[in-house]
Every structure is written in C-alpha cells, then in structure tokens.
VEXDREN-2710 file (C-alpha; in Angstrom, 1 decimal):
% VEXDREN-2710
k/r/px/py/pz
1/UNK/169.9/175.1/181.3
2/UNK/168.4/175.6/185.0
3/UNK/171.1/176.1/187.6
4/UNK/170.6/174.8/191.0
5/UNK/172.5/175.2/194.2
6/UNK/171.7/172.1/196.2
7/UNK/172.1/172.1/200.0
8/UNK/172.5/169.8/202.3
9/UNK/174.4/169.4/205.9
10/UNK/176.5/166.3/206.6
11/UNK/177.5/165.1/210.3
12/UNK/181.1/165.5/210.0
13/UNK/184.1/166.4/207.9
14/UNK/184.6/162.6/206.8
15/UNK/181.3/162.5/205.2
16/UNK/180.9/166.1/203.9
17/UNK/184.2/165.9/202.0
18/UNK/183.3/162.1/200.8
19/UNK/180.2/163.4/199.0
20/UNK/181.6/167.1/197.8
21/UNK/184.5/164.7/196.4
22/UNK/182.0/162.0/194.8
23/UNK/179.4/164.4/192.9
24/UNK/182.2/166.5/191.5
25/UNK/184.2/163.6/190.6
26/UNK/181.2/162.1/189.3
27/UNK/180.5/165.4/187.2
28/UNK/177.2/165.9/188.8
29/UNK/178.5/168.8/190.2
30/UNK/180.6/171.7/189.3
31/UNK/181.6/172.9/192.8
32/UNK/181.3/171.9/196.3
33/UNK/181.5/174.5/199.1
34/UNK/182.0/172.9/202.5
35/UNK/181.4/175.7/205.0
36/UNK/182.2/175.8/208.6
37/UNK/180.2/174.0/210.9
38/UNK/176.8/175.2/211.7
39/UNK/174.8/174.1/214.7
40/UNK/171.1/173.0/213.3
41/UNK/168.2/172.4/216.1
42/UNK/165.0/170.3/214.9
43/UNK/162.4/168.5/215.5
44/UNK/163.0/164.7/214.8
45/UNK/160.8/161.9/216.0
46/UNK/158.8/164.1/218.5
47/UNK/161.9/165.4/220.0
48/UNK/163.9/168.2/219.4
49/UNK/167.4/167.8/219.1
50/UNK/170.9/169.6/218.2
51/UNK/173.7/169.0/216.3
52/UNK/176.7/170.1/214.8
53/UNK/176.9/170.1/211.3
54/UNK/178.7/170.6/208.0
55/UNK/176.8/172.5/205.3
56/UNK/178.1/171.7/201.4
57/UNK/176.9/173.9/198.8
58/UNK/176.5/171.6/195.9
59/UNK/176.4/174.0/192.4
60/UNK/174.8/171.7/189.7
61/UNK/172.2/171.6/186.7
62/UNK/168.3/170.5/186.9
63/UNK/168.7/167.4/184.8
64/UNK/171.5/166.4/187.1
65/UNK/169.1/166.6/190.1
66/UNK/167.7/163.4/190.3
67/UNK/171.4/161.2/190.1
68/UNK/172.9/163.6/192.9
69/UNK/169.7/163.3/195.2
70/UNK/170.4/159.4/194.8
71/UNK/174.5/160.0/195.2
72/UNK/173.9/162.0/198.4
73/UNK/171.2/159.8/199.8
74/UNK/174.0/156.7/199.0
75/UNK/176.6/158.3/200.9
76/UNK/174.8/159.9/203.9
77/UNK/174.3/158.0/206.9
78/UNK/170.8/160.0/207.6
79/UNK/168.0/158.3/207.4
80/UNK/166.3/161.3/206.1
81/UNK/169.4/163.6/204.5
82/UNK/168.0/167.4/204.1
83/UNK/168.4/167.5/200.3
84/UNK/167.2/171.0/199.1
85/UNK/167.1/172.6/195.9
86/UNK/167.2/176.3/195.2
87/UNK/167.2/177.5/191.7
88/UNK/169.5/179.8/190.7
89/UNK/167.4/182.7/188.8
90/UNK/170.2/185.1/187.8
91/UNK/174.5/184.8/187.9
92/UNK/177.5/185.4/185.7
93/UNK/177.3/184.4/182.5
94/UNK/180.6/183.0/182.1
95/UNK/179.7/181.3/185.6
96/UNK/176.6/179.3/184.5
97/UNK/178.4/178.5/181.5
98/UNK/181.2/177.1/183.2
99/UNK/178.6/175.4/185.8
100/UNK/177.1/173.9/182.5
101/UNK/180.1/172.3/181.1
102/UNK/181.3/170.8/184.0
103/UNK/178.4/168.9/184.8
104/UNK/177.4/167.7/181.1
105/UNK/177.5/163.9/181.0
END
C-alpha cells in the first residue's frame, strides 16, 4: 500500500468543507485537514494574481488517486484545481494501517 497526502487549496470554507466531507464520506479518504487560510500569489493567464485560500490535506491510498482527483475536480469551481500528490515514504505503522482500512473500497 502507497500512502499519499494529497493537497489542494479551495476558495472558501463552503467548498473546502464540501470536498473534505465528500472524499471521506466517500471512503477515498481517511482524513481531511482543513487548515487556516493561506494567501497563494500566481501567475494565471499572464497575470499574477492573489487570493485567499483554504488548504485541505487529503490522507489517502495510490489506487484511490485517480477517483479523488475526479471527486475534487467535480466539486471545485477552478477551472484548473491544484491537485498534488506527495507520497508518503515513512509514518506510524498503526497510522498507515488505519489510513489503509479506511479508504478500502
């Protein structure tokens, strides 16, 4: 089993909570952090912009990438949602174990 923490930053509460509540629900996800806001700055369409921005730290499995990419990209009003994964290479045992229960089909 290859653990992933998935990142991604919604535009506000509404939506941040709506997906952390629909991938764990959805048991494509163990846990959901939804840390405070963050302020991003980026380049988008030639421009650079700012926002404010809610960061969820979606804990999941590699086989259950693909269906929470498409669940996140369904939910998020972005036309082009940051949707990163970052394996996760070492943790506690009883952690991963947990993290691989949770999000068997």
């Amino acid at each position: 089993m290859e653990a992933l923490l998935i990142i991604t930053n919604c535009p506000d509460d509404t939506v941040a909570n709506a997906i952390a509540r629909a991938v764990v629900e959805e048991k494509l996800a163990a846990c959901v952090n939804l840390l405070p806001r963050a302020q991003s700055v980026y380049r988008w369409r030639g421009a650079v912009e700012s926002a404010s921005e809610a960061p969820l730290w979606i804990k999941t499995t590699a086989d259950r990438y693909a269906a929470i990419e498409a669940r996140i990209r369904e939910l998020h009003p972005y036309e082009v949602p940051e949707i990163i994964a970052v394996p996760i290479s070492r943790g506690l045992p009883a952690y991963l174990n947990w993290l691989a229960e949770e999000t068997r089909p």
